[in-house]
N, C-alpha and C positions, 0 to 999 in steps of 0.2 A: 816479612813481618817484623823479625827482630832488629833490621836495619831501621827501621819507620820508627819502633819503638825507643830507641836508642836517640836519634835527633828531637825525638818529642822529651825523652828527658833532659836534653840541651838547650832545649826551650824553657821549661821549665824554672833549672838554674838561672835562667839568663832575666826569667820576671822576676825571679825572687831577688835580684842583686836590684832590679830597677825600682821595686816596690820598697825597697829598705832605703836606697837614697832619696825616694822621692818622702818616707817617712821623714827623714832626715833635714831636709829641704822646711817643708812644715810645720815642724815644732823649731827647728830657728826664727822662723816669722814671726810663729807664734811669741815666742819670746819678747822679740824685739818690739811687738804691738802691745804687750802689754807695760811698756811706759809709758803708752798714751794717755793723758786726763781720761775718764769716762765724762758721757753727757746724760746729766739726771732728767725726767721728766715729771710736772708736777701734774696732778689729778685733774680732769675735766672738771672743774667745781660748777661753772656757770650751764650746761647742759646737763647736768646732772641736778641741780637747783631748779631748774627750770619744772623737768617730769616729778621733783618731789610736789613743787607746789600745784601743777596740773592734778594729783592725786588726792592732793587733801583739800582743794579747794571745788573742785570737777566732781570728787566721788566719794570719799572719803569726809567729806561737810560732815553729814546727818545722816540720817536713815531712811531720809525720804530722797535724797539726792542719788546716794549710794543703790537704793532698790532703783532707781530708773533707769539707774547705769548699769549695774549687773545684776540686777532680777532679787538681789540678796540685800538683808538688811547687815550692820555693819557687822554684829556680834556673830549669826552665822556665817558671816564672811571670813571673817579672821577664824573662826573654828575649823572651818573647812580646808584653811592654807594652813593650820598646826598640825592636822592629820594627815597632809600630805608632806609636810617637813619630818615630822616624827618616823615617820614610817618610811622614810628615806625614795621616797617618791617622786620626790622635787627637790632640788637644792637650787641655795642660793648663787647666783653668778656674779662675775665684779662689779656689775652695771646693772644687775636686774636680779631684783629679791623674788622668792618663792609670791609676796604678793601683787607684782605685778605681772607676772606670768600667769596668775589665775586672775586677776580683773582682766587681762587682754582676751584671753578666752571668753569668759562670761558675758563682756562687751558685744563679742563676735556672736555667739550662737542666740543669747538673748535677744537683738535687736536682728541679725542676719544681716550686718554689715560685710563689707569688703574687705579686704586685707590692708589697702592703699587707704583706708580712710580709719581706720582702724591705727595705721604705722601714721598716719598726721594727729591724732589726737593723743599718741602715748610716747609722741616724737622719736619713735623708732621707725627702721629700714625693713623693708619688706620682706627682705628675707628670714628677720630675727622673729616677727609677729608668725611666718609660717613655720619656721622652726619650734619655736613656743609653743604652739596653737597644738602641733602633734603629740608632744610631751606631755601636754597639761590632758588632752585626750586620753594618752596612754596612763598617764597618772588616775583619773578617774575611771578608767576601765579596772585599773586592779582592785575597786572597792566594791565589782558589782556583786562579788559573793557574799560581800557585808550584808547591804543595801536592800539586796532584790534575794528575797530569802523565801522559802516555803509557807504557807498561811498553817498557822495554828489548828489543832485537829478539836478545838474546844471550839464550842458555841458562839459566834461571835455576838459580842455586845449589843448591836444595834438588834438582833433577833433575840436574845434570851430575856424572857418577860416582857417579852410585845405582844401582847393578845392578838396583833395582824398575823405574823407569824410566826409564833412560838405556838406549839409544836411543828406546824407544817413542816418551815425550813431550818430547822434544828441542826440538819446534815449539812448545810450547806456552807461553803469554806470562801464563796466569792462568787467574780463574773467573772465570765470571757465575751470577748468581744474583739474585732477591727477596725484596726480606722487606715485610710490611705497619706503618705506621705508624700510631698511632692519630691519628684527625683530626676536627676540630667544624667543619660545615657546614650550612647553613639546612635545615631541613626538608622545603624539597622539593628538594634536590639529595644526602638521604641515600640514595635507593634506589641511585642509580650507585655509591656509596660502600661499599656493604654487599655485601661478595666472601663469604667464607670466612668471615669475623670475625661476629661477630651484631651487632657494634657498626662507625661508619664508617670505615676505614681508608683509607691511602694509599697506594697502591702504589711501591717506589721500588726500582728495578733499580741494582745496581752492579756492576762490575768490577774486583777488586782482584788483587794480582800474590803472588807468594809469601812475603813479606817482610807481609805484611796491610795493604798501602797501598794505597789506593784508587785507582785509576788513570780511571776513569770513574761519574759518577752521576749518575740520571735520576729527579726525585722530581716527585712532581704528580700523578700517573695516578691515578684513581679505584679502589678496591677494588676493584670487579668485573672490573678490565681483565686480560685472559688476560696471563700472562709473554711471551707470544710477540709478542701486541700492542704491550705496551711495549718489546721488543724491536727489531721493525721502524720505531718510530715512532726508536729512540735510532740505527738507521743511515740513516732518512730524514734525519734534522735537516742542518741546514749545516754545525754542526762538531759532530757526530753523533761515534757510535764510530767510531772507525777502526782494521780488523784489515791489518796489514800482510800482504805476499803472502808464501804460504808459510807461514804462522804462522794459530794458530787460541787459541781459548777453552778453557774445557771450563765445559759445560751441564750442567743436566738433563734427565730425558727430555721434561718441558714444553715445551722448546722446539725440539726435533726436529732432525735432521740436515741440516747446509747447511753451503756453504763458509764456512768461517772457525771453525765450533762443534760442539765433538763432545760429542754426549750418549752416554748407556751405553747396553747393550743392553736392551730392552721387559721385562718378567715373569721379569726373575732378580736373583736375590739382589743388593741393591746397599749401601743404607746400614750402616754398623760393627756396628751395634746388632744385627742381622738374624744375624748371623754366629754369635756366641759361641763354643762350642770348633768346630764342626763347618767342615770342611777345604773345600781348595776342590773343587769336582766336574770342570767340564769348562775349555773354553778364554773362553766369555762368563764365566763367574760370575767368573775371575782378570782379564780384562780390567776387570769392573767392581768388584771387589775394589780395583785399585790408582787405579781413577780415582776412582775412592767418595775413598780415604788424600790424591790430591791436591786433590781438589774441596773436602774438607772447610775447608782452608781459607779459602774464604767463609765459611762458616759461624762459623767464628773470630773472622772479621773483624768480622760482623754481632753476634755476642755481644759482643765486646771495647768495640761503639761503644755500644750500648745499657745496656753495663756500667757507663762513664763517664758518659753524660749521659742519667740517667734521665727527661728530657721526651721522650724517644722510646719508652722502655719500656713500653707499654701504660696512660700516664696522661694523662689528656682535656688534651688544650692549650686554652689561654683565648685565643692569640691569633687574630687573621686567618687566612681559610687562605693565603694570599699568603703572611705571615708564617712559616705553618707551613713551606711549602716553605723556604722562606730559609733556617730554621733546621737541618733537616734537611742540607743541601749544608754550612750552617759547620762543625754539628759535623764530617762529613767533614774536612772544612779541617784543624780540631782535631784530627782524631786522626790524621790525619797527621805535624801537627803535633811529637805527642806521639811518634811513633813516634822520630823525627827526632832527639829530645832522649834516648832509651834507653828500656827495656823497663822499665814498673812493674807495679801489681800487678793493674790495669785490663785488660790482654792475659792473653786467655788461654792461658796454654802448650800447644804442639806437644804430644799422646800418642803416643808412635810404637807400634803397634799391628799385629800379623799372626799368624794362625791357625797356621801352622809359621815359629818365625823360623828353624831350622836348615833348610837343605834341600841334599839331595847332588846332585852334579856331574852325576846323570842328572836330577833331578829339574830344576836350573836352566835344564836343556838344554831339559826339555819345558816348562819356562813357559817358555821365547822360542819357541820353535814358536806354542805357544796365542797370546801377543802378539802377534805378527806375523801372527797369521793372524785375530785379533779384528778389531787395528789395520783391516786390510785389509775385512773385511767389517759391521764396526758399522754406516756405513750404508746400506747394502742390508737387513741384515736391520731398522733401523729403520723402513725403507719400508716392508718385507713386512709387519710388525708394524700398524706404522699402518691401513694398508690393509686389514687383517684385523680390524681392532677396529671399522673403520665399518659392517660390517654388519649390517644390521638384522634383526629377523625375520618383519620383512611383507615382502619384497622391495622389487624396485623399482617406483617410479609414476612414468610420465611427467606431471609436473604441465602443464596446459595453462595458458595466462593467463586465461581464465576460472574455473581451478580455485583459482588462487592470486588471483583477484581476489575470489572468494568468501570463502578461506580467512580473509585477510587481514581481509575488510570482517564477518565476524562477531566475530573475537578483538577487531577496532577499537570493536565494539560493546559485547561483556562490559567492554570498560574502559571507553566512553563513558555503559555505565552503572550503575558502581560498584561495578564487581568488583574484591574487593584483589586486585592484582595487581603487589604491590610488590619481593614474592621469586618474580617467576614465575610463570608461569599454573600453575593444578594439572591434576592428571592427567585431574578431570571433566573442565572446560575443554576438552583437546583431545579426550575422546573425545564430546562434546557438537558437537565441531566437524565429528571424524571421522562422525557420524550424520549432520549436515545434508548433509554433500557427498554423502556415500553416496547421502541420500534423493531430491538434486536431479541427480547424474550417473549414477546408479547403479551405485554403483562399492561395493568391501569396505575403504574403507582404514581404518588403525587411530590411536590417539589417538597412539600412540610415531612413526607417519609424519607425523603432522602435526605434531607438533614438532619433528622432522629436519627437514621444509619451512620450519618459521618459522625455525629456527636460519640458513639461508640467507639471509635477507632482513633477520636480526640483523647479519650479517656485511656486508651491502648497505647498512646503517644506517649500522655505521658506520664504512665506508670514505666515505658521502659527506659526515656531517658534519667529518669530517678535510678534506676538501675543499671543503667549505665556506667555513673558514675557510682557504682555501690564499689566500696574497700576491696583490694585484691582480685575487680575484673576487670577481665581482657578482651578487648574489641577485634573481632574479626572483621576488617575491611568487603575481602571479597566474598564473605556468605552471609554477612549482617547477622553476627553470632557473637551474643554477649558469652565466653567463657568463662568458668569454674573452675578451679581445682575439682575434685571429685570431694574429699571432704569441708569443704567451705558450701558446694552445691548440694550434700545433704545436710549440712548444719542450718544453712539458710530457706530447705524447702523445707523443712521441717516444723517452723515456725510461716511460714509463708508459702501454702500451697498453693495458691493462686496467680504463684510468679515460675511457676515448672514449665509455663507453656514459651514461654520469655528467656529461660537460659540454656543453655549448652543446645541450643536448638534454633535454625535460622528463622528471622523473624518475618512473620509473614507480611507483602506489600510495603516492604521498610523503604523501597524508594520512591514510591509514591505517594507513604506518609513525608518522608523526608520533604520534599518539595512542596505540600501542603501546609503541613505544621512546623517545617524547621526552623522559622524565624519568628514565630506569632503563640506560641506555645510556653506555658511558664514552667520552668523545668525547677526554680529556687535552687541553682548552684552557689546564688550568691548568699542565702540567710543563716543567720546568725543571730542564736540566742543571748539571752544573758549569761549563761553559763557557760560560753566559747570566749577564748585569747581574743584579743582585739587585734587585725592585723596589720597595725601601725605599730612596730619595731624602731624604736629609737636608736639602738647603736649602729641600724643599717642606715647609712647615711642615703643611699641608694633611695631606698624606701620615703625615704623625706624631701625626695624631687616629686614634682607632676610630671609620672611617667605614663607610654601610652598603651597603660595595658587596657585591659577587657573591660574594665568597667568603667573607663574613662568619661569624665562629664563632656558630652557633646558641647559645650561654652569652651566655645577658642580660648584659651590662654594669649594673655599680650604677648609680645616677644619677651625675651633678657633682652635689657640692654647691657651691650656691650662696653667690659672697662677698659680706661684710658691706658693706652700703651705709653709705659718709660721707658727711654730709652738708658740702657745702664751699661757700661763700656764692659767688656772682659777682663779679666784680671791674666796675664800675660803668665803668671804661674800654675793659675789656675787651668787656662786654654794648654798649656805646653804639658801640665800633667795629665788633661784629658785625653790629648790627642797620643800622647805616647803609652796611655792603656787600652785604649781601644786599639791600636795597630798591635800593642803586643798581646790582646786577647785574639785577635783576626789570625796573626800568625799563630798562635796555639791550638785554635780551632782549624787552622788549615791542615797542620801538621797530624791532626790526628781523624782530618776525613777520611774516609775509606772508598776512594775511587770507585773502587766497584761495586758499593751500592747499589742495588735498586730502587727507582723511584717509586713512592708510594702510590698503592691502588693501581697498578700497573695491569693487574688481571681484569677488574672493573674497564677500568678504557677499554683493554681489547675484548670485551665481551659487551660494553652496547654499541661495535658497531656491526651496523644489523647487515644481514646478506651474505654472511660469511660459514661456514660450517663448524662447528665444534670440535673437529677433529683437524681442521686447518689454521682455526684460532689458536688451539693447543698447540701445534708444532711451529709457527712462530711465535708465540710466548715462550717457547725452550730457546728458539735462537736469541730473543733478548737476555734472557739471563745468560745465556755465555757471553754476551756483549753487551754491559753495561751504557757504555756511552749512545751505543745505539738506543736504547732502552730511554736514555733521556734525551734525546733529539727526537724520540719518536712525542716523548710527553708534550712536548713543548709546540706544536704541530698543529692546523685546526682541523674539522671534524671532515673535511673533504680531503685536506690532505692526508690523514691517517688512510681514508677508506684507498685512495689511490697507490699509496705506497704499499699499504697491505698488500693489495690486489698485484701491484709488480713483484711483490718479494714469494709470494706464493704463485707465480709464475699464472696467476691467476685476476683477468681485469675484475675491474671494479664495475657496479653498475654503470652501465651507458645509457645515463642518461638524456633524455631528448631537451629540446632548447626551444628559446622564445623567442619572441618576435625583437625583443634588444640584444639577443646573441649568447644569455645567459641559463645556461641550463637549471633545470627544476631540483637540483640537490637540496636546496634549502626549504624550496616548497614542502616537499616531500619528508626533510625534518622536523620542520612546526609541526606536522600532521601525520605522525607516524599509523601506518595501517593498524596497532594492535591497538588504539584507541579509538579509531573506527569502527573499527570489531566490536568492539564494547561499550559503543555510541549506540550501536545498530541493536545490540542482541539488547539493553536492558529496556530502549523503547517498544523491538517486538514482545517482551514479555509485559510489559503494562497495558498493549493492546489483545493478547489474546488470540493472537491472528491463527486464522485455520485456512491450511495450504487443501487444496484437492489434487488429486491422483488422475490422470491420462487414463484413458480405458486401455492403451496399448503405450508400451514400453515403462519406464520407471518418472518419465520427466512428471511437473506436477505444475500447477497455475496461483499465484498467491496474488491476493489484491490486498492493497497497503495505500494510506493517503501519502500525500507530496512529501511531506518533511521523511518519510520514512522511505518513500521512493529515491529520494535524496539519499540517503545513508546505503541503499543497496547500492548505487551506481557509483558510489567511492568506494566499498570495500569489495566491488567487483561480485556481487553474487546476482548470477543469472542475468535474462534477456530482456528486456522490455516490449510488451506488446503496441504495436502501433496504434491500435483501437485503443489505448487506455482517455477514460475521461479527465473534466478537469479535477473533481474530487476524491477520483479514486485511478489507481496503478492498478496494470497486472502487470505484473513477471513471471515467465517462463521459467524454471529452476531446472536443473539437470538431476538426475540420481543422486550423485555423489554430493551436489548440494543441497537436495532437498533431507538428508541422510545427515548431513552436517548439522546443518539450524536444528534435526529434530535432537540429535542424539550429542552432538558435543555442546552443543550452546543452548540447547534449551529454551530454546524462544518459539517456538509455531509449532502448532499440532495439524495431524494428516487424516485428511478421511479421503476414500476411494471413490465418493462424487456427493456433488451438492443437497444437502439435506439429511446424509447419511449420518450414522456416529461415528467419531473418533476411533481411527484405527489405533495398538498398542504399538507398543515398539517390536515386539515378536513381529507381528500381524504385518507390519511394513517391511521388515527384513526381508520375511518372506517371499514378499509382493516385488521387491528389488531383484533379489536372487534368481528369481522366476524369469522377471525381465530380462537378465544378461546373468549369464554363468559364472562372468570375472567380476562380478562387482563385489566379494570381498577384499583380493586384493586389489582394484582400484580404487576403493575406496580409504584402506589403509594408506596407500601411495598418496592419497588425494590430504588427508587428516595430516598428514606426516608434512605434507610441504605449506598446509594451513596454520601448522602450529610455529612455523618460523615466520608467520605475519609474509608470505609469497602469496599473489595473487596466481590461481590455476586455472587455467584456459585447455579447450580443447585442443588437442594438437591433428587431429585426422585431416588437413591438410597439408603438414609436414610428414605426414607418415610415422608420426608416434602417437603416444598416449596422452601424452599433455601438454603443454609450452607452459612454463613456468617463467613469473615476473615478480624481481624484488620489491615494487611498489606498483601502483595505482599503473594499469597500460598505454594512459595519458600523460603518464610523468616520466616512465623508462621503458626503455626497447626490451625485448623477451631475449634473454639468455642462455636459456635453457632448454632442450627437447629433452622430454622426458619419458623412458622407457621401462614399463612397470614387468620384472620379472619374477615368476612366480618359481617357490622350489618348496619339494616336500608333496607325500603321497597326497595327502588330502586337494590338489589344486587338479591330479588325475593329467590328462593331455596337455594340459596348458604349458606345463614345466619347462617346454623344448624351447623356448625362444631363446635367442643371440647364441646357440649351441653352435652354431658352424658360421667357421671364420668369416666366410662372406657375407654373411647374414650382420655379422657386426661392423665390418669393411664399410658394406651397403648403407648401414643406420649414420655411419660415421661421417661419411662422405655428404649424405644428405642433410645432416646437422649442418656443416662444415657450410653449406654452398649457401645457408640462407644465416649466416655470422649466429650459430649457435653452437652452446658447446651441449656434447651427449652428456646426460644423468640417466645412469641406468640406478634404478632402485629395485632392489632384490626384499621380496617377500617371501621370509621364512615361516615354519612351524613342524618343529618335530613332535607334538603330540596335539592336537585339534579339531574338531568339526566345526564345522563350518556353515551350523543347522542354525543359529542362534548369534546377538549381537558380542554376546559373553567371548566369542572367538577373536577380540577384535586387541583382547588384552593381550592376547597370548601369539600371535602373529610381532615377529620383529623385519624394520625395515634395515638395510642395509644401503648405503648410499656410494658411488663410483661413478668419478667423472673418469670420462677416455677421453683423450687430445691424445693429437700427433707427435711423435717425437723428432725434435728439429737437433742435429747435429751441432748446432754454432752456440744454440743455448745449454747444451751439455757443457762446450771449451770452456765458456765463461766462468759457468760454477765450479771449476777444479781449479780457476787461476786465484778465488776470491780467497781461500784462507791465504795466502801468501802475502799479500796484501794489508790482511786484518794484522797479520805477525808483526809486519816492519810500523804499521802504523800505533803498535802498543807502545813496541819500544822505543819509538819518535815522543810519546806520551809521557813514559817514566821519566825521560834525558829531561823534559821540560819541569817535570814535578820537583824534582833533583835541586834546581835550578831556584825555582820560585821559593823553599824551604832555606835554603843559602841567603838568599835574597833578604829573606823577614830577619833574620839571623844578624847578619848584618845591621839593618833597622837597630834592633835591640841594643845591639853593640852601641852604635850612636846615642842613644836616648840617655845610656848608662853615662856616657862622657858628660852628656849636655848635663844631667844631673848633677855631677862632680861642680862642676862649672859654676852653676849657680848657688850650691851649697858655700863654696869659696867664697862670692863674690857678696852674701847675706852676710856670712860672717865676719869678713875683714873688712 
């Protein structure tokens, strides 16, 4: 080590002498270039003349020019670009003022131009208008805390001393209301998108006050999301709506009676249009008569903005959907804005409207009766209403979880195989569903019940992908288990009891919700109110590309084109100093590798390749780290060859694999499709079926009937027999003890009754029933569990004269390896203990392995404190594993000649290292000369 360290400081010295002359070299150049003239350049004046006069002849004219071009007259035009210069929001560029950065935008969203036609009318380059365009976004996002502000907790004007309603709506602070936005999203996140609209929309809730200012707005929610959904999501948020106390909204009936929001009453006359001459009738139809007069101003609101910037109005956006949202909140911003500056011709005016405007002194007297007594009862009778619409007309079903695990696990199927079901199951679908349960519970229900039951577990969807994605949880893959810390999971059940069933606890039917509603479900990861960052980030340049993340506009992007290659020569001092720091950085880095290194993840390699024991993997990972080079000759190897050297250096073959009909054996087959995804192919479809195995009157075997796709998954992960009688629509398979013992109790997929029509036996109640059958079927069953969990398929062996034939993959893809001999030890097992006790007896197994190319695995099953009454014993039994092979004389010589060998070949390794360190050394020496060389020849 201190010799290495020593020439590494040789190196060192030797860059520092080359880096000082090549300084040296460079500031003579330098010198000598600056006798040269410089060459001045003057100003683009005629392209620059050009966009002035485009500006003030195009938009800049008048006020009627300028509002067609960017939505603004000229005076709030230039206000609006003082407050983003003042506020150091925008600055000016050498070629492009603060006011043409906000006319290019204005241009854009107003009209829903392109970018390409957008860069021909302001005679700039495409890429300046998308750079601009994010800026000037970003610039208006920082004013939305100005702009979009809390409604006043005072009376608003248009109500105080209104005899319609003053006193009624005294409390009231505004409306809420939705409207949908059109929106471009990848192709498989259009069905969440597709609500009402035929095409993808955006759902985007706001609150604005009487004056049409927008006071709250919550854009991102996917089309399909209920009003009420995006609703509850805008009072969940951190700086969510907030309705001050005593004060409330006014709704529609969408979004139902609750404190803070008064919708009208259910099935009477409400919107303007409904009305025409015909008067009012009773005391609801005047209640929602005058809330219809002040509700309508959202609706105002939402025309006025879509008035102004028609990228909202029902025309496909090309940008991001990230983007989209952004945009959506600035305009807000905007028309606030605009409100702020005076009324033009973009708001649409107040019609003041009513069916008797004369009405006499009794008549006045009975509308505030009828008011007063709506006010009072709207919602109660919203309740009544609501509750009244949910009835069905099958009645009620008590769904059992077998019924809904049925229901579930068929629709999971129509879609997992290729039912469009992008707008919704159709009517067959559920009465296709409702037949099956009927035929398997015997029940009447109807196709309209079974979609009430699914709409339930829509609702279960997605409250938990909301929670999902909730701050500081952790997703459990394999138990579908949203995780808590313990005090984040009482801080949050504590305000939210209704989500205890949802966390630190697996969630029920999660994967055959998943396949239902994974892609058709509005989860709103994307929305975004007025009161969040915008997340267009100006200094990330990154950010300012069309990149293709998650929310990318389905609208191909044109290509870049590609720029013109010059060709520019090399500067011969410049190529000479390059090349002589990179050789002397090569040789610095050489001089200070550490040969013996490890390569990275060395342990990961030899642990996925499958077939091998853990205690054999183990002792050649010790022989790599004593031998490094081996260690990277091993890395650099592919996935057959590892397994084959393995298998010779552990004196041990590798699967013997069988071959095809082109001569090439199944090792690759058998990698795409490793058995432990089989396994877990097999087990999560038996558990969406439900499937109930029967029990043999004599011995332990048991009978399971399964349809094709799942008859499919048994006969590749090798479980049990196929019966010949089986029909076209349904399987049987014969299952053994040890496998019918597996599926119930390690995987969890099938339940056991002891004959048809019977209940469900427990897990005691079959142990027992096993045990009965054969004496040793604990420990063969452990021996059996034990070679299932290394992904080995297990075969009988009672034609070889053991206990089982073990095979590293599928018995169609590799030859059986293995004869496996299950030995029992410890009092609890009683007589069975004696096996392989006398040498001949192991001679005999050895020999008989041996003649049919198997090698013996004897597995030792211990337990020094146990019974054996109970499955509970199955923890506390350990297996013990011992191959026996022959010992062959010639393969002892060999391994005593191998270190002798490794010796001389190290030190053949250092002589050359030695060597190559000299070598770079020298280099440097040269480089230092060539430098002298040219320094002289600069100067003189």
């Amino acid at each position: 080590m201190g010799k290495m360290m020593d020439k590494r400081k040789m190196m060192i010295r030797g860059a520092a002498i080359f880096v000082v002359c090549a300084a040296i070299v460079v500031a003579v150049r330098a010198i000598k270039r600056k006798r040269r003239p410089r060459i001045s350049y003057g100003p683009m004046h005629e392209r620059d003349r050009q966009r002035i006069e485009y500006l003030n002849s195009k938009i800049w004219q008048c006020d009627v020019t300028c509002r067609n071009m960017l939505r603004f007259e000229r005076a709030p035009f230039f206000n609006l670009c003082n407050i983003l210069r003042d506020r150091k929001l925008l600055e000016d560029s050498v070629h492009l003022n603060v006011e043409q950065q906000v006319a290019m935008f204005l241009h854009t969203v107003g009209h829903n131009v392109r970018n390409r036609v957008v860069a021909t009318n302001f005679g700039r380059s495409f890429s300046t208008i998308s750079i601009y365009f994010k800026r000037v976004l970003h610039a208006i996002g920082e004013l939305r805390n100005e702009y979009i502000r809390p409604p006043s907790s005072e009376t608003p004007e248009k109500i105080a001393g209104n005899p319609r309603f003053d006193p009624y709506f005294k409390d009231c602070i505004g409306a809420i209301d939705g409207t949908h936005v059109r929106a471009s999203v990848p192709k498989d996140m259009e069905d969440a998108f597709r609500g009402r609209k035929t095409y993808a929309t955006q759902n985007v809730m706001a609150a604005v006050d009487f004056d049409l200012r927008f006071t709250y707005v919550l854009a991102g929610w996917e089309g399909s999301a209920h009003d009420a959904c995006v609703l509850a999501d805008a009072l969940a948020r951190e700086r969510g709506l907030q309705v001050p106390e005593g004060k409330y909204y006014l709704v529609d009936a969408g979004y139902g009676a609750k404190r803070g929001f008064l919708p009208p009453f259910r099935n009477v006359r409400y919107h303007l249009n409904e009305w025409g001459s015909n008067p009012v009738q009773n005391a609801e139809e005047l209640f929602n008569l005058r809330h219809s007069s002040l509700r309508v101003t959202i609706e105002r609101a939402f025309g006025s903005l879509k008035r102004r910037f028609k990228i909202l109005d029902d025309a496909t956006p090309f940008f991001t959907f990230l983007v989209q949202v952004d945009i959506v909140v600035a305009c807000c911003v905007l028309h606030n804005y605009a409100l702020s500056q005076g009324i033009d011709e973009f708001i649409i005016p107040e019609v003041t409207w009513s069916t008797q405007p004369i009405r006499t002194q009794s008549q006045q007297a009975r509308d505030h009766r009828d008011m007063v007594n709506g006010m009072d009862s709207v919602e109660t009778t919203d309740t009544t209403v609501t509750g009244a619409s949910k009835s069905t007309k099958g009645g009620v079903v008590a769904w059992t979880n077998s019924m809904s695990t049925m229901h579930l696990g068929f629709l999971a199927n129509l879609v997992a195989r290729g039912a469009r079901t992008s707008s919704g199951f159709k009517t067959c679908h559920y009465n296709q569903c409702a037949k099956f349960l009927n035929d398997h519970f015997k029940l009447s229900l109807t196709g309209e019940q079974c979609s009430n039951h699914l709409k339930k577990w829509r609702k279960i969807w997605g409250r938990f992908v909301q929670l999902k994605n909730l701050s500081g949880a952790l997703w459990d893959e394999d138990t579908s288990t949203i995780r808590l810390s313990d005090e984040h999971y009482a801080g949050h059940c504590a305000n939210n009891k209704s989500d205890i069933p949802f966390l630190n606890n697996p969630i029920e039917h999660y994967r055959a919700m998943e396949t239902i509603f994974g892609s058709t479900t509005a989860s709103g990861k994307y929305a975004k109110s007025g009161n969040d960052p915008f997340s267009i980030d100006v200094e990330d340049e990154s950010e300012m590309q069309t990149s293709p993340n998650v929310g990318e506009s389905s609208a191909k992007a044109p290509p870049k084109k590609k720029a013109k290659l010059v060709h520019i020569e090399d500067d011969p001092l410049v190529t000479t100093l390059k090349d002589g720091f990179k050789m002397m950085a090569d040789a610095i880095a050489k001089s200070g590798v550490d040969d013996d290194a490890l390569p990275d993840n060395l342990w990961d390699a030899l642990a996925a390749l499958k077939g091998f024991d853990e205690d054999h993997v183990a002792h050649y990972y010790a022989h790599l780290v004593d031998n490094p080079k081996t260690a990277k000759a091993f890395m650099t190897l592919k996935l057959e060859s590892k397994l084959v050297w393995l298998g010779s250096l552990l004196d041990m073959a590798g699967p013997r694999w069988k071959k095809g009909e082109d001569g090439k054996d199944f090792s690759a087959l058998a990698a795409a499709s490793p058995m432990s995804s089989i396994v877990a192919e097999l087990q999560s479809s038996l558990k969406c079926s439900a499937l109930l195995a029967t029990l043999s009157s004599q011995g332990g075997d048991a009978v399971l009937g399964v349809n094709p796709q799942q008859a499919t998954l048994l006969n590749r992960a090798a479980f049990g027999r196929s019966l010949e009688n089986a029909g076209a629509e349904e399987h049987w398979f014969q299952l053994g003890a040890e496998e019918v013992f597996y599926l119930y109790h390690a995987l969890k997929c099938i339940s056991v009754c002891k004959s048809e029509g019977e209940t469900r036996v427990s897990e005691g109640e079959l142990w027992d029933h096993l045990c009965s059958a054969s004496e040793s079927f604990p420990e063969m069953y452990k021996a059996y569990a034990h070679l299932r969990s290394k992904n080995w398929v297990v075969r009988s062996g009672l034609q070889y004269g053991t206990d089982f034939v073990a095979y590293r993959h599928h018995p169609a893809l590799v030859h059986s390896e293995f004869a496996v001999v299950v030995v029992p030890e410890g009092a609890e097992f009683g007589g069975r203990c004696g096996r392989l006790k006398v040498w001949s007896d192991l001679l005999c197994a050895l020999r008989a392995s041996g003649s049919v190319a198997k090698t013996l695995l004897v597995l030792t099953v211990s337990s020094s404190t146990c019974e054996l009454r109970s499955p509970d014993c199955l923890e506390l039994l350990v297996v013990h594993e011992r191959t026996i092979t022959r010992w062959i004389a010639q393969q002892c010589r060999e391994q005593r000649c191998k270190p002798s060998r490794e010796k001389a070949n190290k030190e053949d390794q250092g002589h050359t290292r030695e060597t190559v360190v000299l070598n770079y050394w020298g280099v440097i020496l040269g480089f230092t000369v060539l430098s002298s060389l040219l320094v002289y020849k600069l100067r003189f």
